[in-house]
N, C-alpha and C positions, 0 to 999 in steps of 0.2 A: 064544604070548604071552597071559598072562593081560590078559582085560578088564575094564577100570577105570572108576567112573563119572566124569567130569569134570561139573565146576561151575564154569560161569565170570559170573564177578561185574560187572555194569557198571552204574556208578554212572549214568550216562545212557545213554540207547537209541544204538548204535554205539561205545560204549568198547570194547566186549568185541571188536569186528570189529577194531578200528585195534591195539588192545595185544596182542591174538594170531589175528587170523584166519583166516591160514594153519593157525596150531599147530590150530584149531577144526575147520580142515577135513582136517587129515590125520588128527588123532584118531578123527575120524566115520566117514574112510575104511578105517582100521585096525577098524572094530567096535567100537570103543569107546563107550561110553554119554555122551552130549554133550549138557548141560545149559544152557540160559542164563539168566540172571534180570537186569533191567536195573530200576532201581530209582524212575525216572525218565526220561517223557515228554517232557520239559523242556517246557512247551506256552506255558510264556511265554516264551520264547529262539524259537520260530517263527516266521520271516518274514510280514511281515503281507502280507494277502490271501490265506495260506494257511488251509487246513483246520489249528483248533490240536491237533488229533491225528493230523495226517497219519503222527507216527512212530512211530505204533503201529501202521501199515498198513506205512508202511518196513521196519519190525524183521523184518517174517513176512515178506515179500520177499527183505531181506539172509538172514536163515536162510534159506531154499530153495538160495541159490547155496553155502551151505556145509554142503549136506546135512544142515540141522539138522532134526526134525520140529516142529509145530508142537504136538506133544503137550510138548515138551520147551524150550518158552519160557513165559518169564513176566514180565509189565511191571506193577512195581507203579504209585503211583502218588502218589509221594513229588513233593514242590514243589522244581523244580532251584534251588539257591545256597540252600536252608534247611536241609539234612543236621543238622548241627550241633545245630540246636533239636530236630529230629526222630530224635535216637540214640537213645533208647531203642525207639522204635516199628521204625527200622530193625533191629536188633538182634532184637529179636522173630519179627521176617518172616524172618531169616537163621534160625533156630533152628526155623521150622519148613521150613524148606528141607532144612535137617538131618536133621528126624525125616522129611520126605517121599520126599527122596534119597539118603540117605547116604552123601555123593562120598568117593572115595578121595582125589581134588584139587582143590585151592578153588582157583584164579586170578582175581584181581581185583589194581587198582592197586596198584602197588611203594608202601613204605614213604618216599618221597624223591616223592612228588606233592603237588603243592601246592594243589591247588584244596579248594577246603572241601568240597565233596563225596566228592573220592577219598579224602581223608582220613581221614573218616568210614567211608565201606567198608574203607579198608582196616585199619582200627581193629576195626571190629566184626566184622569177618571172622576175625580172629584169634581174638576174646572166644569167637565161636560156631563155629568149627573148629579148632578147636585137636588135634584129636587126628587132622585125617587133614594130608594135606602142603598146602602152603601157598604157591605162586608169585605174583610181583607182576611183572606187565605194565609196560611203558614205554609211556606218552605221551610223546614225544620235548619236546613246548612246554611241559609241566607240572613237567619236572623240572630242578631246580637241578641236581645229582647223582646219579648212580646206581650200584648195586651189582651188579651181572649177572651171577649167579653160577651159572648154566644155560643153555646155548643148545643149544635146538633147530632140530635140521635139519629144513628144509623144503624143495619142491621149485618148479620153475615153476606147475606146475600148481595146486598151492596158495595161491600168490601170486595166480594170475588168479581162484584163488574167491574169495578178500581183497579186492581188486579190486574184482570183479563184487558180492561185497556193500556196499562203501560207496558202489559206483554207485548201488544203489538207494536211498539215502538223496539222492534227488533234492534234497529242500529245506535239504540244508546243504552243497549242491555252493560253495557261496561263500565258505564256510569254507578251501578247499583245491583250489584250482581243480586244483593239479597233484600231485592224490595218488597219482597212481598212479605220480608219477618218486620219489615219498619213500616210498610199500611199496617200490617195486623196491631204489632205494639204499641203506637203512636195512639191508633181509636181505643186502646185499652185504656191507654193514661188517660185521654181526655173523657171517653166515659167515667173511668173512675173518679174525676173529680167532682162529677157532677149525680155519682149514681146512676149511671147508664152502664151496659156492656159495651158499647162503640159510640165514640162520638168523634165527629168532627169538629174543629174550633177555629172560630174566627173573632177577629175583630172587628166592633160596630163602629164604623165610618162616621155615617150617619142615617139613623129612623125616621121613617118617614111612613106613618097611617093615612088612609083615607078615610 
């Protein structure tokens, strides 16, 4: 199996876990070169009486359980819900992502996510990779509709690294008190459509072979 560098895009600290975690941690298992960049801290979405950067302690936690190193994250530190005002300076930091890592695949939010942020990444992700392959992640609450036009199999064990990282996003356990029944469910539907026990599903941006 030729090794590939993966880049995966999250527009907040934990997108990149919830829209393919699993896929994160087989990849890393398989040898593959496994990248993260998360574009926001969100530090005013923090529960008060917390630490307002406690999720930049979270992020290198959650990577641990999905085998990521901590040479191979990076938290900018873009204002959550302003994306919009800030694409071009987003777009910039993607482009030197580019010339730093040269991924073979960019995964960041599907095309059909509606928050103003994913939005944006998933916009400028495009502008600035256009030339390697291009999948988009499901947020299952973000999206009207969706296109899912690749599913990868995954296995349990991957599941419980998925898991195990959004556990450690202690201070937004309130967000999903029961997320570990919607990883398990969610890879059921999508294996089942395809005759897998677990899959993840994305959308193909764009393919790109060598």
């Amino acid at each position: 199996m030729k090794k590939k560098k993966y880049l995966i895009l999250g527009p907040h600290t934990d997108d990149g876990e919830w829209g393919c975690g699993a896929s994160m941690a087989k990849w890393a298992e398989q040898g593959h070169e496994v990248h993260y960049a998360a574009f926001s801290a969100a530090e005013e979405s923090v529960p008060a009486g917390l630490p307002q950067d406690i999720l930049r302690t979270e992020i290198v936690d959650a990577a641990k359980e999905i085998n990521l190193p901590a040479s191979q994250l990076q938290v900018f530190q873009f204002r959550v819900r302003y994306f919009p005002r800030d694409r071009q300076e987003i777009l910039e930091a993607m482009v030197r992502l580019r010339k730093e890592i040269d991924p073979d695949v960019v995964v960041g939010p599907n095309s059909y996510d509606t928050h103003q942020d994913h939005e944006v990444i998933n916009r400028e992700a495009f502008r600035a990779f256009k030339r390697a392959t291009i999948l988009g992640y499901e947020i299952p609450w973000n999206n009207r509709r969706t296109d899912l036009t690749f599913f990868h199999g995954v296995e349990e064990k991957h599941l419980q690294s998925k898991i195990r990282a959004l556990a450690a996003y202690k201070s937004q356990a309130f967000r999903a008190p029961n997320y570990d029944e919607l990883i398990h469910s969610l890879a059921v539907q999508r294996g089942c459509q395809v005759g897998m026990r677990y899959a993840e599903a994305f959308e193909v941006i764009r393919w790109v072979e060598q």
